[in-house]
Every structure is written in structure tokens, then in C-alpha cells.
C-alpha positions as CSV (number, residue, x, y, z in Angstrom):
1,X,71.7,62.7,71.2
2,X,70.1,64.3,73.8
3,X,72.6,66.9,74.2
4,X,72.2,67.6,70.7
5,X,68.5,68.0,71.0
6,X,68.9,70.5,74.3
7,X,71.4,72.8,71.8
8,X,68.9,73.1,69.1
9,X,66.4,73.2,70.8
10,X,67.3,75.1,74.1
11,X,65.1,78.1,73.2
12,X,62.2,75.3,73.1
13,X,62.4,73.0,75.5
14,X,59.9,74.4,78.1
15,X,57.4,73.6,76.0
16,X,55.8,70.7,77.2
17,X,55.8,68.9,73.3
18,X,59.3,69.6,73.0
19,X,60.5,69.2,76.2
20,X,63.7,66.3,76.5
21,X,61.5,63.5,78.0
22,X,58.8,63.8,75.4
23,X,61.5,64.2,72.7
24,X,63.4,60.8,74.0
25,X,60.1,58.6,74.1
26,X,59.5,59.5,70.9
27,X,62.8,58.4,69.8
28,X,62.5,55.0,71.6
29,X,59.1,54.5,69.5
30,X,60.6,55.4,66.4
31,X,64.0,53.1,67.0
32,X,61.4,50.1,67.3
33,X,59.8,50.5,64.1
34,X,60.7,48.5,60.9
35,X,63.0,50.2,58.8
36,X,64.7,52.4,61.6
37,X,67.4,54.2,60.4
38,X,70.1,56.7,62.3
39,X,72.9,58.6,60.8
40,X,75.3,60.6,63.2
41,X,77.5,63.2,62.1
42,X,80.8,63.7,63.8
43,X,83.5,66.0,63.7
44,X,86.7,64.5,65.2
45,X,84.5,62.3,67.8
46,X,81.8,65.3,68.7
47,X,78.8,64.7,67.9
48,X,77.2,67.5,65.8
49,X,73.9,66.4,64.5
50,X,72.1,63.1,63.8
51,X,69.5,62.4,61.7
52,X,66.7,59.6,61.9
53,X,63.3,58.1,60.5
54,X,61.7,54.9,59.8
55,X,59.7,52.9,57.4
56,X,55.7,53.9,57.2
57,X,53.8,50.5,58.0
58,X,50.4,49.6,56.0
59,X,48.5,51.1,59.2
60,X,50.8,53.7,59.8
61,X,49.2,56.9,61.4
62,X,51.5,59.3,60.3
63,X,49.5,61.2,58.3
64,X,46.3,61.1,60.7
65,X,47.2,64.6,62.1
66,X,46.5,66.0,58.5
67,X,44.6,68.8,58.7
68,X,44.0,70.2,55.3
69,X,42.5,68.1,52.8
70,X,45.4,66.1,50.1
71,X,44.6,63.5,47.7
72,X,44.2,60.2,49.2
73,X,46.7,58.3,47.1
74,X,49.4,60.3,48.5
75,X,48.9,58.9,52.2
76,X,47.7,55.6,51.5
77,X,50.7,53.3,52.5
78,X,51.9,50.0,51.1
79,X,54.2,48.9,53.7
80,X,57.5,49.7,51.6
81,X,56.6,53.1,50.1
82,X,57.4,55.7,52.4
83,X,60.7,56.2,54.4
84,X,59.7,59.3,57.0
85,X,62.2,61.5,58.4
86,X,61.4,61.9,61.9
87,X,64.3,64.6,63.2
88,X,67.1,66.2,61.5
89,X,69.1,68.5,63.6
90,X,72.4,69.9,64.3
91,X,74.1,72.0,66.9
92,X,73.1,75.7,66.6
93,X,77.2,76.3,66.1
94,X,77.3,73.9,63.0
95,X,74.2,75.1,61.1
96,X,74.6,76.5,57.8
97,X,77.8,74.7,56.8
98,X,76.2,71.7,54.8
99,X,76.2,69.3,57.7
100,X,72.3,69.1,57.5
101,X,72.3,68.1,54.0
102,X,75.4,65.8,54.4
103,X,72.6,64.3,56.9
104,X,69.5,64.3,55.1
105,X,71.4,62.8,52.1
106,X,73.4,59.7,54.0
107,X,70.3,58.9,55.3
108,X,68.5,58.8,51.9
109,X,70.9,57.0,49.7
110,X,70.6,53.7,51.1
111,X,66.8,53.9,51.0
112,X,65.2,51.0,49.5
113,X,61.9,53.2,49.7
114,X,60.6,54.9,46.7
115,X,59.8,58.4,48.8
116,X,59.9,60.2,51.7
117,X,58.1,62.5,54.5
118,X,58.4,65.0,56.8
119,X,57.3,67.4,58.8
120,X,58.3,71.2,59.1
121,X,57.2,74.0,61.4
122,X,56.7,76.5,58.8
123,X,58.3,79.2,61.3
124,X,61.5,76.8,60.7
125,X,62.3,79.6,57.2
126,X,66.0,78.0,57.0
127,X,65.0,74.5,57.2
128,X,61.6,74.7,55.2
129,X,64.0,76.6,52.4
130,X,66.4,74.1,52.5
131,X,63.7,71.5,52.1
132,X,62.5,72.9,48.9
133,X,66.1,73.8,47.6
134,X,66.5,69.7,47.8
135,X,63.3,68.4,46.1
136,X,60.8,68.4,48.9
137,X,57.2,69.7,48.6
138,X,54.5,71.0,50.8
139,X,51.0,68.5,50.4
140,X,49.4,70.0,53.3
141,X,49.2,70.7,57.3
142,X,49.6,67.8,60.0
143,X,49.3,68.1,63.8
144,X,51.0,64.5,64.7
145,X,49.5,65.0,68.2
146,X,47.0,67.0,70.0
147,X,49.8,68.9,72.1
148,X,52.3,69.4,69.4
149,X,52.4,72.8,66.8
150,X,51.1,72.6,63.3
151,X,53.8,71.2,60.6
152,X,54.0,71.5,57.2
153,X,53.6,68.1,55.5
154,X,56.4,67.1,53.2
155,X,57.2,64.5,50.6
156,X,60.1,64.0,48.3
157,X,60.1,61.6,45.6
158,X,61.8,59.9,44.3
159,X,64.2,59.6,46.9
């Protein structure tokens, strides 16, 4: 996984948010939440993007980053409403060949949640595009921590 990470992110990964240790405790923290879910692609054994996100809790703080103002009964969580899509990448080679999508969707299907979140950098053109092309829309602007850029906040429902 990480050496998926460092490809799509290896113009990035100086940054000090984005940089492979901070990106890997992150991981750990989202593999221990309920409703963890991981889906690898593979190509004859090479790994060539995964894809990953967990169940929102009651007291999830997820959406505490938000920074623009959205209706409050889109971030109040039950528990079992929200499925959020914490990465979604793929080697820089692979991109734009339908491997994200193959991703984003395998991960979905199985979802007993009724909708889902993200976040995208809104310099990310390519990914927020594809985002929209597959039912996702913008609700506002989150910074999930106080060193990390400004995302777009995303939901898609149903899922």
C-alpha cells in the first residue's frame, strides 16, 4: 500500500500532511474503526490501487473540519448512515483506464450504508470530475486537520 501511496503521491510527499508516516497512521486509525473496508486492485499479482473507508460513528468528527456553513441534517450521524471513503488511489501509470471506478464501485456495492463521503482537493480536476460524473456532490469545504489542505466535502446518495 505504501508503495502505491509514494507513486501517487511522489510529487507530494514532502509535505509534512502527506508525507508516508502521517499517511500510514492514518490508515492504522481508520482499519480500527467499525465498518472498515479495503478493496485492492491487482493486475496479475501487482498491486495498482486500493481503495478504503469506514463506517461514520454517532460521534464521528468527520465533518468537524467543515468550514463553510451546510445544513445540519446532512452531518448529523446515526451510527449506520454514512460509509466515508477515506483514500482512493492508483498508480500514476494506471490512471485513466477505469481502475478508479472499478475501485470506488467494489467498495460501494456491498455497502449496507445508505450514503457516502469524501473529501477532494479541488485542485484534484480529474478526480473531482470523476466524482461528479458518478453521482457525487459538493456540500461544502472541510479541513480534517489543522495541517492538512482544504477539501471539497462530498456525499453520494444513495449509494
Amino acid at each position: 500500500m505504501i508503495d502505491v501511496y509514494r507513486d501517487a503521491y511522489r510529487d507530494k510527499l514532502a509535505d509534512g500532511f502527506l508525507n508516508e508516516q502521517r499517511h500510514w497512521e492514518r490508515i492504522e486509525a481508520y482499519a480500527s474503526a467499525d465498518g472498515y473496508a479495503l478493496i485492492e486492485g491487482r493486475i496479475s499479482g501487482y498491486m495498482v490501487g486500493y481503495a478504503l473507508g469506514y463506517r461514520l460513528s454517532k460521534d464521528a468528527k468527520w465533518w468537524n473540519g467543515l468550514i463553510t456553513e451546510v445544513d445540519p441534517s446532512l452531518i448529523s450521524e446515526d451510527g449506520a448512515r454514512t460509509f466515508a471513503i477515506t483514500y482512493m488511489m492508483v498508480r500514476n501509470e494506471f490512471r485513466r483506464r477505469g481502475y478508479a471506478r472499478a475501485l470506488h464501485d467494489e467498495l460501494l456495492n456491498a455497502r449496507p450504508e445508505r450514503r457516502a463521503a469524501l473529501l477532494v482537493n479541488p485542485s484534484n480536476v480529474p478526480a473531482r470530475t470523476a466524482y461528479e460524473a458518478w453521482g457525487w456532490r459538493k456540500i461544502g469545504e472541510l479541513q480534517p486537520f489543522s495541517d492538512a489542505p482544504v477539501y471539497d466535502a462530498m456525499l453520494k446518495d444513495p449509494i
